[in-house]
Every structure is written in C-alpha cells, then in structure tokens.
C-alpha positions as CSV (number, residue, x, y, z in Angstrom):
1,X,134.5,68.1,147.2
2,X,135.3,65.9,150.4
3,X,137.5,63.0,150.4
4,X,134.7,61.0,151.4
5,X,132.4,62.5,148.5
6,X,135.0,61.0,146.0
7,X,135.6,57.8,147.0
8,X,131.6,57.6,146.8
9,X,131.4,58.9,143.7
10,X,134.6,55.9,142.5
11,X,136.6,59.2,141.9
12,X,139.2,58.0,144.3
13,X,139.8,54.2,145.3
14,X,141.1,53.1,148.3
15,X,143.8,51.0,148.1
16,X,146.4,48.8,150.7
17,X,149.3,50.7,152.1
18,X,152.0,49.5,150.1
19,X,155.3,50.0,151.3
20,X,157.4,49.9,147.6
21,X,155.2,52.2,146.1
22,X,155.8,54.5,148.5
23,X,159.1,54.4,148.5
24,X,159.2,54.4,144.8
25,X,157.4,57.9,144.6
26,X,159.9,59.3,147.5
27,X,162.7,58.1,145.2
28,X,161.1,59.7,141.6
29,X,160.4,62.7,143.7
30,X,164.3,62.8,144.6
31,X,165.4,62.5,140.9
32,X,163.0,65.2,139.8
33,X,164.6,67.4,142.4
34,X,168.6,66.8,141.5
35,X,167.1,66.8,137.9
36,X,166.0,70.5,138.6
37,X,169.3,71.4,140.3
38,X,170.9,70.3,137.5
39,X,168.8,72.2,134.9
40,X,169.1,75.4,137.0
41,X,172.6,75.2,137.1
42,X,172.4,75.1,133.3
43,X,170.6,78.3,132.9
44,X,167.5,76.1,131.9
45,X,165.4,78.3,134.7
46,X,161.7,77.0,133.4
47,X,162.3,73.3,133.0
48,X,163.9,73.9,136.8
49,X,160.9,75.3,137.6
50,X,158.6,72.5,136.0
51,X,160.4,69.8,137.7
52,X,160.3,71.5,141.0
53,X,156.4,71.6,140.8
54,X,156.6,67.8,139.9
55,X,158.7,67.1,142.7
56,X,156.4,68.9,145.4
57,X,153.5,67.3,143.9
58,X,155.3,63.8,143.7
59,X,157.0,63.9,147.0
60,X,153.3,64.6,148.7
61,X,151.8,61.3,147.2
62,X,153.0,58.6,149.4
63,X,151.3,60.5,152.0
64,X,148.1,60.0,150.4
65,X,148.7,56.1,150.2
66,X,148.9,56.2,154.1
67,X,145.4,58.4,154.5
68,X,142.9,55.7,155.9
C-alpha cells in the first residue's frame, strides 16, 4: 500500500514537523542502543538483539515526521 493510499484511508495522519519530537525519538533511539551494548556485554545476547531492532526502528522515525 502507498503512502498516499494510507493517509486516504486515515491509516496514517499527517502531522506538523515538530522539532522536540524528533529529537526526543533520536535520543530514545540512543539509549536503546547503549542499553544493548550494555546487555551484550552481560552475556544477555537476545535482549541485545531486541533492543538493537528497537533502536533501528526508533532511530528511522523522525525521518518519517519530516516526509511531506
């Protein structure tokens, strides 16, 4: 499905650029990654994993806030 399909369908909302929450997901996705270093370095290898995900996925969203 196209962006443009979704915000038809009210699936997506457009929203105004807002500058703290962007910068408030690039700093969550920052703490999920030292939060995985830490765990790896702890032997806890899946939750390192999991919060490596998160943070890939997290880091990405202020992106989408900018996508006019």
């Amino acid at each position: 499905m196209e962006i443009k399909e979704l915000l038809r369908k009210k699936y997506l909302n457009k929203i105004p650029v807002d500058k703290k929450l962007i910068e408030k997901e690039l700093k969550e996705a920052k703490y999920d990654l030292e939060r995985a270093k830490i765990s790896m370095e702890q032997g806890d290898l899946k939750w390192a994993i999991l919060k490596l995900i998160m943070q890939c996925f997290i880091q990405q969203e202020p992106y989408f806030f900018l996508w006019d």
